[in-house]
C-alpha positions as a Markdown table, in Angstrom:
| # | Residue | x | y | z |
|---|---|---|---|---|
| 1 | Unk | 26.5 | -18.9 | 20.7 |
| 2 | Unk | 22.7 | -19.9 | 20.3 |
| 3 | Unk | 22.3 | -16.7 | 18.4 |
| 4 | Unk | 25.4 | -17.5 | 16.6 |
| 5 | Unk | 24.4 | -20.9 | 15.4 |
| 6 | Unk | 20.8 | -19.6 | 14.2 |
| 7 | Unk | 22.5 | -16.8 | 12.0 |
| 8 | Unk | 24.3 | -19.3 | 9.7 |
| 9 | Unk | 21.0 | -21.4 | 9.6 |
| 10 | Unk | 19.3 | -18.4 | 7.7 |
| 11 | Unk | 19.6 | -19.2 | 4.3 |
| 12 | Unk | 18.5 | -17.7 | 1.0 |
| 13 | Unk | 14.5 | -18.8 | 1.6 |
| 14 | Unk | 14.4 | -17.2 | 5.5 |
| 15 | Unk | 15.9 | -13.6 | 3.9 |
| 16 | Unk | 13.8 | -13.7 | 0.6 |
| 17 | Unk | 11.0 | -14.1 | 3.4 |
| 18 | Unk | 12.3 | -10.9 | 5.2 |
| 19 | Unk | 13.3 | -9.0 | 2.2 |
| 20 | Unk | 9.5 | -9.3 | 1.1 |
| 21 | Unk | 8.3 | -6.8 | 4.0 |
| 22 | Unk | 9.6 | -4.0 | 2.0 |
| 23 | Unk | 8.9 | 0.0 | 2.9 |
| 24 | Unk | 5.8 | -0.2 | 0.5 |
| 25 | Unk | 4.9 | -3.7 | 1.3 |
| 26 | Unk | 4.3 | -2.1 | 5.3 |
| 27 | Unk | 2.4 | 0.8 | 3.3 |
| 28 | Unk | 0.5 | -1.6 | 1.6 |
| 29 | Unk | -0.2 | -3.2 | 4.6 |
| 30 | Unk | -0.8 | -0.1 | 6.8 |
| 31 | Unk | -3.2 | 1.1 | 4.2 |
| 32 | Unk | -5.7 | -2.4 | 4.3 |
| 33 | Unk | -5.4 | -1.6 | 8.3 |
| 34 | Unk | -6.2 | 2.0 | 8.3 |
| 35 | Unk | -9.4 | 1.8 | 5.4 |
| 36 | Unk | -10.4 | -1.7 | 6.0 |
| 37 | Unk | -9.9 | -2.5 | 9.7 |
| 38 | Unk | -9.4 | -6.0 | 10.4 |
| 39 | Unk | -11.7 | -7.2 | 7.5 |
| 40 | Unk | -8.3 | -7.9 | 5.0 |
| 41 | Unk | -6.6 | -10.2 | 7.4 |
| 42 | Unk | -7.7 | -12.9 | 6.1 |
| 43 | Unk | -5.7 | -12.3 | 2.7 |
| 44 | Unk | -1.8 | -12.6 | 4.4 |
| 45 | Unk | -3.2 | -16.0 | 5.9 |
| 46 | Unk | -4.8 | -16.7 | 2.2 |
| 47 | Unk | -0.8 | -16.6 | 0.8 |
| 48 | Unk | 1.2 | -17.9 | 2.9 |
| 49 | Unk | 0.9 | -21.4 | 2.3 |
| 50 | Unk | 0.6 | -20.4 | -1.8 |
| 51 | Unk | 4.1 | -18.1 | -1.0 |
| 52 | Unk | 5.6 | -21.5 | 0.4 |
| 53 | Unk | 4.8 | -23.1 | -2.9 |
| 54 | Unk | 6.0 | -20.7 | -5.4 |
| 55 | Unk | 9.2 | -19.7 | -3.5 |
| 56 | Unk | 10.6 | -23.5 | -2.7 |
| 57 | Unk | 9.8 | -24.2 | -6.6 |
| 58 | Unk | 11.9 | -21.3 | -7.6 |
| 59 | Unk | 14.7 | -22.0 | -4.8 |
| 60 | Unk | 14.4 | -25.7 | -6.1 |
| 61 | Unk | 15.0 | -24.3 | -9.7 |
| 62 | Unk | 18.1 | -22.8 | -8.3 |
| 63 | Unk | 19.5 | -25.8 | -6.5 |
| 64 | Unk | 19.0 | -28.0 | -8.8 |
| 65 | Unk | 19.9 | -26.7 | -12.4 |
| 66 | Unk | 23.3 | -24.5 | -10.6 |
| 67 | Unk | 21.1 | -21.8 | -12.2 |
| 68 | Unk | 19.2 | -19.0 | -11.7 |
| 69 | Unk | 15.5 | -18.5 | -12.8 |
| 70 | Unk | 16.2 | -16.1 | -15.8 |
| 71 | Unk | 18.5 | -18.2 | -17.2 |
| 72 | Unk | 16.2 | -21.4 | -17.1 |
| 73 | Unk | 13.4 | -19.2 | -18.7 |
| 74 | Unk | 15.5 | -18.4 | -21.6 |
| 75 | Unk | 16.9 | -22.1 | -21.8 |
| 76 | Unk | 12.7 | -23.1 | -22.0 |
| 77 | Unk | 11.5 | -20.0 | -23.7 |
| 78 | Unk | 12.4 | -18.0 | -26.9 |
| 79 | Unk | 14.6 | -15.5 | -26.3 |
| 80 | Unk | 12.1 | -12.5 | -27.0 |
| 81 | Unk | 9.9 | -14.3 | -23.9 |
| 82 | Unk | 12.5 | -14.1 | -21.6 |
| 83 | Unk | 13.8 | -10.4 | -22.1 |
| 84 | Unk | 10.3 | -9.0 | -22.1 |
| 85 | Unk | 9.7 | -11.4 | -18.6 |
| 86 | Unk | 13.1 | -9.3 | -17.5 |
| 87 | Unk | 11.8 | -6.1 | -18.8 |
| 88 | Unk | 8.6 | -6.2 | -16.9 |
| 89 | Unk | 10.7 | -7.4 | -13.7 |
| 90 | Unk | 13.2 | -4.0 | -14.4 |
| 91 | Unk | 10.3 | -1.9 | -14.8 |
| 92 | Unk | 8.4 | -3.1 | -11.1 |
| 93 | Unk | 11.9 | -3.1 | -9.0 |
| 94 | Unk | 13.0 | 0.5 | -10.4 |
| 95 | Unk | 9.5 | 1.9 | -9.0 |
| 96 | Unk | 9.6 | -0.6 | -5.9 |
| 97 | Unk | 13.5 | 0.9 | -5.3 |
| 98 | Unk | 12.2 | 4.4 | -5.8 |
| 99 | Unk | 8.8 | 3.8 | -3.0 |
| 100 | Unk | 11.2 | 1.9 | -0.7 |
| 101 | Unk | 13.9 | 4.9 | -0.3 |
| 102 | Unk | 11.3 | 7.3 | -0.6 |
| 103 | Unk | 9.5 | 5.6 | 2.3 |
| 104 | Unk | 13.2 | 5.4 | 4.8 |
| 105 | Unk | 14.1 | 9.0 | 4.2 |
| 106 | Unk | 10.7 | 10.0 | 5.1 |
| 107 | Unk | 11.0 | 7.7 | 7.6 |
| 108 | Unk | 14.4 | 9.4 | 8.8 |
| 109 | Unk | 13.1 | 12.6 | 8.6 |
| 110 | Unk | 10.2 | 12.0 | 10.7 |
| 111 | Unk | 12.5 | 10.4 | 13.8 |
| 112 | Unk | 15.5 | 12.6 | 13.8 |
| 113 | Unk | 14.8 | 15.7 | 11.2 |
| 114 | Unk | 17.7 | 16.7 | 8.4 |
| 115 | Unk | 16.7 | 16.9 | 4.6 |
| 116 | Unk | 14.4 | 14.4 | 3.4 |
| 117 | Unk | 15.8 | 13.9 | 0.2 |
| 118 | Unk | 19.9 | 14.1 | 1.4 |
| 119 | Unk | 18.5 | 10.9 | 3.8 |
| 120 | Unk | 17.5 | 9.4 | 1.2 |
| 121 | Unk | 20.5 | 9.7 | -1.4 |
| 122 | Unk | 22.7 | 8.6 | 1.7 |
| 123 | Unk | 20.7 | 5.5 | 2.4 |
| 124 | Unk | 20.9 | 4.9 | -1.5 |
| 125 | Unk | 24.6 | 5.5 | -1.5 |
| 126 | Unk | 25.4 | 3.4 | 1.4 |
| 127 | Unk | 23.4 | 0.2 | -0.4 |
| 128 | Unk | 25.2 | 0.6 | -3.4 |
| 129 | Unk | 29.1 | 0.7 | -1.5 |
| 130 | Unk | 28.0 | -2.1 | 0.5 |
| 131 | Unk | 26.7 | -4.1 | -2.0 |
| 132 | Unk | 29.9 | -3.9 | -5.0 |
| 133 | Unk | 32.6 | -3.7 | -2.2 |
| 134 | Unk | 31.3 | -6.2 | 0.6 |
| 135 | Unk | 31.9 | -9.9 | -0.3 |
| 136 | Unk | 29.3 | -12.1 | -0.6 |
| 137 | Unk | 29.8 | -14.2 | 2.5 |
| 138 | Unk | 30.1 | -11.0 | 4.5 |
| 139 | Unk | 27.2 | -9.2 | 2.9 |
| 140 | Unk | 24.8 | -12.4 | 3.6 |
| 141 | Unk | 25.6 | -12.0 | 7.3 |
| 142 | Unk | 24.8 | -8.1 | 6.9 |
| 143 | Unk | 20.8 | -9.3 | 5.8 |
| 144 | Unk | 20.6 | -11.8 | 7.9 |
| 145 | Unk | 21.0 | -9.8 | 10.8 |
| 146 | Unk | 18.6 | -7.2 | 9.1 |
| 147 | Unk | 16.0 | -9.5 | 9.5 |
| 148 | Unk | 15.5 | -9.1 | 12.8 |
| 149 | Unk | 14.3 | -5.9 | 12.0 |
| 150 | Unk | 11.6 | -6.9 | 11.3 |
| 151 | Unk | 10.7 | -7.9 | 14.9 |
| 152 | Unk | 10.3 | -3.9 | 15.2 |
| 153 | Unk | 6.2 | -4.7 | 14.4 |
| 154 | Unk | 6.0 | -7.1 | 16.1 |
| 155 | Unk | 7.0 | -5.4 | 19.1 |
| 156 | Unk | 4.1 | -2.6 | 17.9 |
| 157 | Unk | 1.3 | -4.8 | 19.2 |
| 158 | Unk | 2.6 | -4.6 | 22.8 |
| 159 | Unk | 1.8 | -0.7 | 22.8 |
| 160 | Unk | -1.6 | -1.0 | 21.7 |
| 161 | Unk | -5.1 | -2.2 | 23.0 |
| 162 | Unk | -5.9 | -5.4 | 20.3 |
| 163 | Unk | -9.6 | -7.3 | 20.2 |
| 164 | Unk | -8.1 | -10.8 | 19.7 |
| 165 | Unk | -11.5 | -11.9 | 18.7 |
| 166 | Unk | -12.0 | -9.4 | 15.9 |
| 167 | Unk | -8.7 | -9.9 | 14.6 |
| 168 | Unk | -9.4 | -14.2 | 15.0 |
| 169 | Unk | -12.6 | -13.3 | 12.4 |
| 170 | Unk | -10.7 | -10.9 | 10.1 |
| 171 | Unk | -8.0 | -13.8 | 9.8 |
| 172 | Unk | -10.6 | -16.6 | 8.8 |
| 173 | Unk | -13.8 | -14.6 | 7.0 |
| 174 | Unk | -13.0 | -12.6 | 3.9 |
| 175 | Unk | -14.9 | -8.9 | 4.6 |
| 176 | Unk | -14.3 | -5.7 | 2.5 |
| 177 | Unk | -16.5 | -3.6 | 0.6 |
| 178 | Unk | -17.4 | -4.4 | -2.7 |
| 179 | Unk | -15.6 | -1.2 | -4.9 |
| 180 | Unk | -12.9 | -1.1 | -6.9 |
| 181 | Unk | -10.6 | 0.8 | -4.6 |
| 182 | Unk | -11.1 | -2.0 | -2.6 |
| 183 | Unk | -10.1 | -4.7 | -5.5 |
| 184 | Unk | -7.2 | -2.6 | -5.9 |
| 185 | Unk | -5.9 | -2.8 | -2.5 |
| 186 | Unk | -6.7 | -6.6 | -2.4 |
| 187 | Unk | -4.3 | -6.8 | -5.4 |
| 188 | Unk | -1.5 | -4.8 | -3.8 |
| 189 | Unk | -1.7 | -6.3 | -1.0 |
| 190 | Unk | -1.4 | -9.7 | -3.0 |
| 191 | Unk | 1.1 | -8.4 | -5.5 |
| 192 | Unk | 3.3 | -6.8 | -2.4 |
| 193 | Unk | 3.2 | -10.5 | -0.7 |
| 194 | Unk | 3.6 | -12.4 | -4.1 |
| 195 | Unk | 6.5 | -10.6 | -5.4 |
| 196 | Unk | 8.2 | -11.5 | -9.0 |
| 197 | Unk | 12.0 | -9.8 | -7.3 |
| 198 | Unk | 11.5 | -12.7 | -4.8 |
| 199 | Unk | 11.7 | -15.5 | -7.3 |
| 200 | Unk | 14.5 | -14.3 | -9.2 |
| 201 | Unk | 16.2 | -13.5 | -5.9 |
| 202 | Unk | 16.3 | -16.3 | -4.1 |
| 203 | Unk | 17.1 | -19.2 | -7.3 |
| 204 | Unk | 19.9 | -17.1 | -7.8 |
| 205 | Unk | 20.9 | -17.1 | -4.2 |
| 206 | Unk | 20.6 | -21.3 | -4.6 |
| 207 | Unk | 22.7 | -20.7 | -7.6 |
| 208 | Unk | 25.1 | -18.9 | -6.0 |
| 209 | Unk | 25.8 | -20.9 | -2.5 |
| 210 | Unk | 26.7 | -24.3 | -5.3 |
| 211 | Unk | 29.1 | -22.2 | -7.3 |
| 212 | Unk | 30.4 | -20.2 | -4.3 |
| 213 | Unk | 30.8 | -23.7 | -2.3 |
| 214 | Unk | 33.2 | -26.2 | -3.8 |
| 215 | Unk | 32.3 | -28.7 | -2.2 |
| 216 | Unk | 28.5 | -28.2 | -3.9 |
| 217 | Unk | 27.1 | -29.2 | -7.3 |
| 218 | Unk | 23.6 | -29.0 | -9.0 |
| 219 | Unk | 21.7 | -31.3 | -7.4 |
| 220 | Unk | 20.8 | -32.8 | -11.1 |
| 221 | Unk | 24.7 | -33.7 | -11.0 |
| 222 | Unk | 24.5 | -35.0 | -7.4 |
| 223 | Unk | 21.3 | -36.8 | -7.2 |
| 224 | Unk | 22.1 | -38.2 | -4.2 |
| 225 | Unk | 21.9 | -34.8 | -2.1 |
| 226 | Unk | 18.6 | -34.0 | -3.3 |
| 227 | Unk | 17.2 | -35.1 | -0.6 |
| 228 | Unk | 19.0 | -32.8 | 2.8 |
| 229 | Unk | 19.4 | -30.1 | -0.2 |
| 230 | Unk | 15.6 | -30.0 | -0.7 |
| 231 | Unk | 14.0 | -30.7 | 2.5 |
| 232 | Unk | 16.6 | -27.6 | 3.9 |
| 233 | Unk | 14.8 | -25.3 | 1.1 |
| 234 | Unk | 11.5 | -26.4 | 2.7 |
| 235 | Unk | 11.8 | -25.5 | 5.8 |
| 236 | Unk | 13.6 | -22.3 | 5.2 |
| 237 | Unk | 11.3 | -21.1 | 3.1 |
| 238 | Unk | 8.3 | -21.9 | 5.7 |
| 239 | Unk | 9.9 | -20.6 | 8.1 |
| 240 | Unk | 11.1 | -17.1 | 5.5 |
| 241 | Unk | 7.5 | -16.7 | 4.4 |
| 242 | Unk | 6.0 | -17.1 | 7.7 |
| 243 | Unk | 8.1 | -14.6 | 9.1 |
| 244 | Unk | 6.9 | -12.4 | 6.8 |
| 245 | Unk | 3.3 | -13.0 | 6.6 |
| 246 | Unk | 3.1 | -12.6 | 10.3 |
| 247 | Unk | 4.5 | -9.3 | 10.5 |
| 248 | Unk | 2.5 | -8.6 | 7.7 |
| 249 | Unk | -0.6 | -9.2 | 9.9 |
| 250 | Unk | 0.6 | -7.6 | 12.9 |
| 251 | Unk | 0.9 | -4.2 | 10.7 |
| 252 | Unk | -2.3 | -4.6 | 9.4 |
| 253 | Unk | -3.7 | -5.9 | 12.4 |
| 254 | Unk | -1.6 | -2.9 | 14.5 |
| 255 | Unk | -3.3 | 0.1 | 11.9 |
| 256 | Unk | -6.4 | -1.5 | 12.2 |
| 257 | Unk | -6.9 | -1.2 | 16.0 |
| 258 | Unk | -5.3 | 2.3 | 15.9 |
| 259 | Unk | -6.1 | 4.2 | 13.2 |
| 260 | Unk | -9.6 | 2.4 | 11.5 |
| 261 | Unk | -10.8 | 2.5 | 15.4 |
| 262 | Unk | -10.0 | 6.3 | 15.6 |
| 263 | Unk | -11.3 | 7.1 | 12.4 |
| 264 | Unk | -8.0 | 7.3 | 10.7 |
| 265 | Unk | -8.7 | 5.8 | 7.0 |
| 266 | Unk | -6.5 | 7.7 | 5.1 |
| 267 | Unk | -3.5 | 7.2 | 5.5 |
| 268 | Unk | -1.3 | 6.4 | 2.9 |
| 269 | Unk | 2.4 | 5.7 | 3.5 |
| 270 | Unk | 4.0 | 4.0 | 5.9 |
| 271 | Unk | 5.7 | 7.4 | 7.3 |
| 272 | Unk | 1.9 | 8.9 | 7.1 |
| 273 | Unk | 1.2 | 5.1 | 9.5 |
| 274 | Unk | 4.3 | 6.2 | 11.6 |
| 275 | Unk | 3.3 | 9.6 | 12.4 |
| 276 | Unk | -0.5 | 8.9 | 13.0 |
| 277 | Unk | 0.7 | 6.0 | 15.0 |
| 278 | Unk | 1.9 | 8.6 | 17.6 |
| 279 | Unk | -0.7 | 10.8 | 19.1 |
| 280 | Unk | -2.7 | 7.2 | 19.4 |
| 281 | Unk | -0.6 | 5.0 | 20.5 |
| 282 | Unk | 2.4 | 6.6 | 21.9 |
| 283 | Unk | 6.4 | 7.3 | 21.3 |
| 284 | Unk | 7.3 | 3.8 | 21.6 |
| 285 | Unk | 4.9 | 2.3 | 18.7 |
| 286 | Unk | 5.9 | 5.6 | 16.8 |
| 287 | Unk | 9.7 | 4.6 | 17.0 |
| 288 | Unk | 9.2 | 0.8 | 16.5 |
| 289 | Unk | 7.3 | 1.7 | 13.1 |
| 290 | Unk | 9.8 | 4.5 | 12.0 |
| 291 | Unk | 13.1 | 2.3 | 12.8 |
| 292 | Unk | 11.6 | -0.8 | 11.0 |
| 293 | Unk | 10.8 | 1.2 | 7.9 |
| 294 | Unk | 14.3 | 2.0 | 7.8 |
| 295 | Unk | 15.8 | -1.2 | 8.6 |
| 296 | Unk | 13.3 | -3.2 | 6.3 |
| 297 | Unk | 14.7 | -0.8 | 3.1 |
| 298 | Unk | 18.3 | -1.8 | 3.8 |
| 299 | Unk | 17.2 | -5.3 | 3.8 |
| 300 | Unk | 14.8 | -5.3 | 0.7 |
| 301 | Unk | 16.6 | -2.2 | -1.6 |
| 302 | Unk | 19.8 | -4.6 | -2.6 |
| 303 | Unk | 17.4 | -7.4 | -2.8 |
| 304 | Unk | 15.3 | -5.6 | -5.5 |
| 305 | Unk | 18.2 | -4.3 | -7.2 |
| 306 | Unk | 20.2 | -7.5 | -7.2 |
| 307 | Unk | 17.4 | -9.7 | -8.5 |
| 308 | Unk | 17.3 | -7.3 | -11.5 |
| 309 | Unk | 21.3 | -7.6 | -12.0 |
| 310 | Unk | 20.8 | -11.6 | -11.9 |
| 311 | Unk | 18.0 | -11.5 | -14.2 |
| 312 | Unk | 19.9 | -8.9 | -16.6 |
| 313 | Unk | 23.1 | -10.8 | -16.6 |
| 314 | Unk | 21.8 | -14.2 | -16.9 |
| 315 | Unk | 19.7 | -13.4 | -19.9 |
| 316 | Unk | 22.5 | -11.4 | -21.6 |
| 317 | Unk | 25.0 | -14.1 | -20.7 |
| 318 | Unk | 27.3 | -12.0 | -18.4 |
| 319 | Unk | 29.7 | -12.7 | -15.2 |
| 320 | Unk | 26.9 | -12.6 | -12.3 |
| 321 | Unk | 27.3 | -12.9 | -8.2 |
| 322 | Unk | 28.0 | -10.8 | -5.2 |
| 323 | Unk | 30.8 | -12.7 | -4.5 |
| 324 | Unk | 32.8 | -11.4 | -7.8 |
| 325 | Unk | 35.1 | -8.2 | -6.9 |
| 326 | Unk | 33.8 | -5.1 | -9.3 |
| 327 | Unk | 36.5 | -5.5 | -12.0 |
| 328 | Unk | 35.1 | -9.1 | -12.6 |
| 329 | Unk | 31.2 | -8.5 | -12.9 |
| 330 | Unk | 30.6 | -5.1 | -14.3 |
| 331 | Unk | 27.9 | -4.9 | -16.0 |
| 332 | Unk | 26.1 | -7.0 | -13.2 |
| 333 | Unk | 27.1 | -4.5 | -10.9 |
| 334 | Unk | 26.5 | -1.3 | -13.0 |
| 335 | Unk | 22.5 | -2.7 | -13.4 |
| 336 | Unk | 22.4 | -2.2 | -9.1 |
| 337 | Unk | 23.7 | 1.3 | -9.3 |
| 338 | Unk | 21.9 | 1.9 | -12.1 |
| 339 | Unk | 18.3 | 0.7 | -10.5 |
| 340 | Unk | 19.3 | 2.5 | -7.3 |
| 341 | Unk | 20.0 | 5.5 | -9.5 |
| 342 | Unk | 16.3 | 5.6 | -10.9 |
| 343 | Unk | 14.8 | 4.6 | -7.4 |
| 344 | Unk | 16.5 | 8.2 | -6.9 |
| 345 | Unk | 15.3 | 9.2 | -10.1 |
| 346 | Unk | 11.4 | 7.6 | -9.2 |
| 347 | Unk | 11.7 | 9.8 | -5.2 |
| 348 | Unk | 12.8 | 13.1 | -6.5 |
| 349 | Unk | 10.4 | 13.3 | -9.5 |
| 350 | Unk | 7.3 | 14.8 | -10.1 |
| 351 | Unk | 5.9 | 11.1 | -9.5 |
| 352 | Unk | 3.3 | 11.4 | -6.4 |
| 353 | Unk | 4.9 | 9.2 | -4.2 |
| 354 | Unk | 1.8 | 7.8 | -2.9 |
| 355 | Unk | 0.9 | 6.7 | -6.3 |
| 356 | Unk | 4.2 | 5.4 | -6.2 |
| 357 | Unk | 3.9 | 3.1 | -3.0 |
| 358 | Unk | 0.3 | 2.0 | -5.0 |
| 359 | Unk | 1.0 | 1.1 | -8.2 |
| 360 | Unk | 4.5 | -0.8 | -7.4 |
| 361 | Unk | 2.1 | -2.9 | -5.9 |
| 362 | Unk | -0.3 | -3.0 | -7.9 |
| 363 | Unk | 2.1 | -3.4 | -10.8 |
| 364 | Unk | 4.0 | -6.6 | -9.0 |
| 365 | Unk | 0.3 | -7.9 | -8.8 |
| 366 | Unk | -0.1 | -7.7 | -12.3 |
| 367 | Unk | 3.6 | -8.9 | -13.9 |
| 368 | Unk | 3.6 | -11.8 | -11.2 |
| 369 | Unk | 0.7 | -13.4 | -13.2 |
| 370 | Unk | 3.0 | -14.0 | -16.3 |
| 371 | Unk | 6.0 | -14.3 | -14.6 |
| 372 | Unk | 4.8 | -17.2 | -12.7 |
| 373 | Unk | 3.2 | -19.3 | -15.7 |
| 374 | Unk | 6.5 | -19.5 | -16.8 |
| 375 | Unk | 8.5 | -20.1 | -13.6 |
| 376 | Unk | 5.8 | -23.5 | -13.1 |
| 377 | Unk | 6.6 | -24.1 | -16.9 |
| 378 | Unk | 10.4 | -24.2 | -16.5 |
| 379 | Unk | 9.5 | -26.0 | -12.9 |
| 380 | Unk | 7.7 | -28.8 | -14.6 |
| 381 | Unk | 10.4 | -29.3 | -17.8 |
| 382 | Unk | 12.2 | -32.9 | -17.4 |
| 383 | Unk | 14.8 | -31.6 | -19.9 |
| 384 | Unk | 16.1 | -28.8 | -17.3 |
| 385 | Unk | 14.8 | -30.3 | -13.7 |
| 386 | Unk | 15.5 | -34.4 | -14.4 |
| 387 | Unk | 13.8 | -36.2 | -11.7 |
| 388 | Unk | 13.6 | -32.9 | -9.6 |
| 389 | Unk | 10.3 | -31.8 | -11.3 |
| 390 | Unk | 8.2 | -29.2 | -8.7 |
| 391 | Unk | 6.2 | -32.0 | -6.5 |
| 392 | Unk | 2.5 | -32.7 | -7.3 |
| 393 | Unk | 1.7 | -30.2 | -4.0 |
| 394 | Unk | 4.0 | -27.7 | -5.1 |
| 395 | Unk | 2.5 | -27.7 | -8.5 |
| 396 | Unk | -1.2 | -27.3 | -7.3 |
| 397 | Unk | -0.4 | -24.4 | -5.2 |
| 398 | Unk | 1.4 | -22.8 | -8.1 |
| 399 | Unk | -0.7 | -22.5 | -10.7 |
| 400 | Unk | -3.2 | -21.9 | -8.0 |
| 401 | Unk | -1.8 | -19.0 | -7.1 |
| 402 | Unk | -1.5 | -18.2 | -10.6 |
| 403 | Unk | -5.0 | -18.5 | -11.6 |
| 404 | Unk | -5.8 | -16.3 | -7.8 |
| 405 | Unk | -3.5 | -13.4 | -9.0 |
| 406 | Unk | -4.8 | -13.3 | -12.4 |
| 407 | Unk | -8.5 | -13.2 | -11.5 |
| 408 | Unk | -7.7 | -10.4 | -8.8 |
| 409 | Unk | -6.0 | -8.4 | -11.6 |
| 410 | Unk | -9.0 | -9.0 | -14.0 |
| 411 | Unk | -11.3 | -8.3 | -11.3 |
| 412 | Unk | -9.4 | -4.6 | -10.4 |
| 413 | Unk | -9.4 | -3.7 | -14.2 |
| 414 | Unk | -13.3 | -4.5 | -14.1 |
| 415 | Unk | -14.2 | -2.6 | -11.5 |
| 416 | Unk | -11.9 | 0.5 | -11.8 |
């Protein structure tokens, strides 16, 4: 019942915090354990409080407004600012798509054998029949439960030997060498943990509980709920981005005491982390890696692809939501099998997927910096938000983060 009760409690902000922990986000993550050790801890603690800012003002957009964040960009914004905003959003989800089922048929492969690439086209396959002929309501319970996948890394960390008091220092004092490979990671690692797909995700989920629930209404119709209505987005989202900052540390942290102790620095993927995880720290924190891969891809693959069909549709002004049957929203439907498609497209071409897991970080890194001036613009605007402008707090820690992701970006570019 307990178990129960806490399912229907996870909301849009507690999944958008799970679907961030993505098959390349945990290569990401595996890579600043293997090459750095422990010294890049320090950056998952850095975010999460800037993660909590940015994610509650773009749920808040969503509750508030009955809308989703690409549609209060183009409300704000000339029309030619919001497509290109959309374009650059298309662009990082088809190569996130591509990394992510890349990384669970590798994953596959490496735990039970088979074809690598059939794995992968049935994972694909099954995320694109569960997410057109699933309802909403249903599918919502599907994520939430996939969340608890996520607990798979955090159960890694009972295998191994860990030296609390390095890790205590690689969480508080910023240590990493001074290259540019080392900028870049930084920025991935950033740009996998601040992701663009997550804003557009989860103001469209806010958008889509008031107009799914009858008994709900934009908050700047019913002023008098702001207050429950807000302080719930709060929470869930500290608790969402928590959830996945910590797992974020305990995969950097669980790589660092494994393979950076044995000399392992270059590993890559998170498949390349499962299987060097093995021989070092045996079958159990081999299996826990592998499975979580997979079960982190069927949460964060119909995230990726859904925040592009809610961008797409609200922009070009067509019938959105996961809730509509297929002959009602087809075009919002066609854009997920479409991005899933040229995820396929992205892990059977000539693309090195390595590169691949890299640069769909780095490249979130990059379009986030954009992406998020104008998120805090439309967050600030008293002709969409009324009284619900972003608070002072939330408004600090956004355009903080802003002005932290574009001087990481410039930095990278300097020094590559």
């Amino acid at each position: 019942m307990f178990l129960k009760n806490l399912l229907r409690r996870l909301g849009p902000g507690v999944i958008t915090g799970a679907a961030d922990d993505d098959p390349s986000g945990i290569a990401t993550y595996s890579q600043a354990g293997a090459q750095q050790g422990m010294g890049l801890l320090w950056t998952v603690v850095l975010t999460w409080p800037m993660m909590v800012a940015v994610q509650s003002v773009s749920g808040r957009i969503g509750r508030v407004t009955g809308h989703g964040l690409a549609a209060n960009m183009l409300a704000v914004f000339p029309r030619q600012v919001a497509t290109g905003l959309v374009a650059l959003l298309f662009l990082a989800n088809t190569i996130n798509i591509g990394a992510d089922l890349s990384a669970m048929g590798a994953a596959a492969n490496l735990i039970g054998g088979g074809n690598r690439h059939l794995e992968t086209a049935i994972f694909a396959t099954v995320i694109v029949l569960a997410i057109v002929f699933i309802p909403y309501h249903r599918y919502v319970a599907v994520l939430r439960w996939l969340t608890f996948s996520l607990f798979a890394y955090v159960g890694v960390i009972f295998t191994v030997h860990i030296d609390w008091r390095a890790a205590a220092t690689g969480a508080l004092l910023p240590r990493f060498d001074l290259t540019g490979e080392s900028y870049m990671l930084i920025v991935a690692v950033f740009g996998t943990t601040i992701s663009p797909y997550l804003f557009f995700w989860q103001s469209s989920q806010e958008a889509e509980e008031v107009e799914d629930d009858p008994r709900a209404e934009p908050l700047i119709d019913r002023p008098e709920r702001a207050r429950g209505e807000l302080r719930r987005i709060g929470w869930e989202t500290m608790a969402g981005m928590a959830i996945s900052n910590l797992v974020a540390f305990f995969v950097i942290l669980t790589t660092a005491a494994t393979l950076h102790a044995n000399g392992q620095t270059d590993v890559q993927t998170s498949e390349q982390a499962a299987a060097a995880l093995r021989p070092i720290a045996g079958d159990a924190a081999f299996l826990l890696f592998g499975l979580g891969i997979i079960g982190t891809g069927l949460l964060a693959v119909p995230v990726l692809a859904g925040s592009t069909a809610y961008a797409m549709g609200e922009v070009r002004g067509w019938p959105i939501g996961l809730e509509h049957k297929l002959g009602e929203a087809r075009a919002f439907y066609a854009v997920i099998a479409v991005s899933i498609l040229l995820g396929i497209a992205v892990e059977v071409s000539p693309l090195d997927p390595i590169k691949a897991l890299v640069w769909s970080a780095v490249v979130n890194g990059v379009i986030t910096v954009p992406i998020l001036v104008a998120m805090m613009i439309v967050a600030s605007n008293t002709k969409r938000m009324g009284q619900f402008t972003a608070t002072r707090l939330q408004q600090a820690l956004g355009w903080l983060t802003t002005a932290m992701m574009a001087v990481a970006a410039v930095v990278m570019f300097a020094t590559m």
